[in-house]
N, C-alpha and C positions, 0 to 999 in steps of 0.2 A: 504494500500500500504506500502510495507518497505521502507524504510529510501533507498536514493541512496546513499547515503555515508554512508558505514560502517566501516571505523578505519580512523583512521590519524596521520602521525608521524611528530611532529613539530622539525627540525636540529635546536639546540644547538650547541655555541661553549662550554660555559660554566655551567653542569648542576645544579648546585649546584645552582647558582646565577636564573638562568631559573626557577628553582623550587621555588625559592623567589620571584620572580617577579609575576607566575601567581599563586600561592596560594594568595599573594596579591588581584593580579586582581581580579580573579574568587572566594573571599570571603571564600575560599575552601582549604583545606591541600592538597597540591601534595603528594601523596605517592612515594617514590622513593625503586626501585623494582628491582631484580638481579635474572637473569639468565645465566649459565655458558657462559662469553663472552661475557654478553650483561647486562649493569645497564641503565634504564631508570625511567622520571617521569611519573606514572602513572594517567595522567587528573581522575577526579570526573565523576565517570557515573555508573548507576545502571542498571543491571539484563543486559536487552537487548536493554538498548540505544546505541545509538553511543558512542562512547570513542575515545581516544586518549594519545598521549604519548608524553613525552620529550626526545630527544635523541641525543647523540652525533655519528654522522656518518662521516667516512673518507673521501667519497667522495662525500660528500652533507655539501652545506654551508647555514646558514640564508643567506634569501633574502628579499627585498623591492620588487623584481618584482614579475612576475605570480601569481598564483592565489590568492586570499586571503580568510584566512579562518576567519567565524564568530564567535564568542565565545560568549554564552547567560550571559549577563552583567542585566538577567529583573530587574526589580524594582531597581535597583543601577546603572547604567551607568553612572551616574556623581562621583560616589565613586568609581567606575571602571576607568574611566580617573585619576582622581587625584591619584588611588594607583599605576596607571603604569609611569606616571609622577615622583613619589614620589621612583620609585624602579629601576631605569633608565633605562624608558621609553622615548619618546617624541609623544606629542605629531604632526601628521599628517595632521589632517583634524577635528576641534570640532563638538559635537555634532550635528546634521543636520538629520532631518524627511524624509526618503525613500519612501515616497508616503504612502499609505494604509496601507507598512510592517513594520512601526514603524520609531526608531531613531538607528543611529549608530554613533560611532564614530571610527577614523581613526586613531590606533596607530602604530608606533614604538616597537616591545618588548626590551627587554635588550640584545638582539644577534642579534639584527639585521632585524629582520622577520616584514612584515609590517600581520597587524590580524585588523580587527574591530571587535569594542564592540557592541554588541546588544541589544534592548528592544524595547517591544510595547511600 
């Protein structure tokens, strides 16, 4: 089955700062990437996984509310809290077991956006 979710742009006010926060997070270099009109961080993902992006858009702001997206934090989501913490983040909600699907935790990014950390 494909993946139901295939891209995703996460609103940035500040991208610079954005790109520092979840290269932290995600243990991972944000690539930060330019097309005529348009500079974004380009999230870690290969061939034909899902991806995603950082961006600053005019009429889209970070939010705390609607959906929340999960970000795979495996084998690190305790070093995943503390780098989002440590790159002005807050923490939300500590880590806590979702039943069968593992543990998450519930943060803050640095623009505002609320996102959970993931791992089995």
């Amino acid at each position: 089955m494909a993946n139901q979710c295939v891209w995703f742009d996460i609103p940035v006010v500040d991208l610079d700062r954005a790109i520092k926060f979840y290269s932290a997070v995600l243990g991972e270099p944000i690539k930060k990437e330019s097309f005529p009109g348009m500079t974004f961080g380009l999230l870690p993902h290969k061939n034909e996984e899902v991806g995603g992006c950082l961006v600053v858009m005019d009429q889209v702001i970070p939010s705390g509310q609607g959906p929340m997206l999960y970000l795979n934090a495996a084998g690190r989501l305790d070093a995943a809290v503390t780098a989002a913490q440590s790159n002005g983040g807050k923490l939300v909600q500590a880590k806590h077991q979702i039943g069968p699907y593992g543990f998450r935790a519930i943060v803050m990014d640095s623009e505002g956006n609320r996102i959970a950390l993931h791992s089995m």
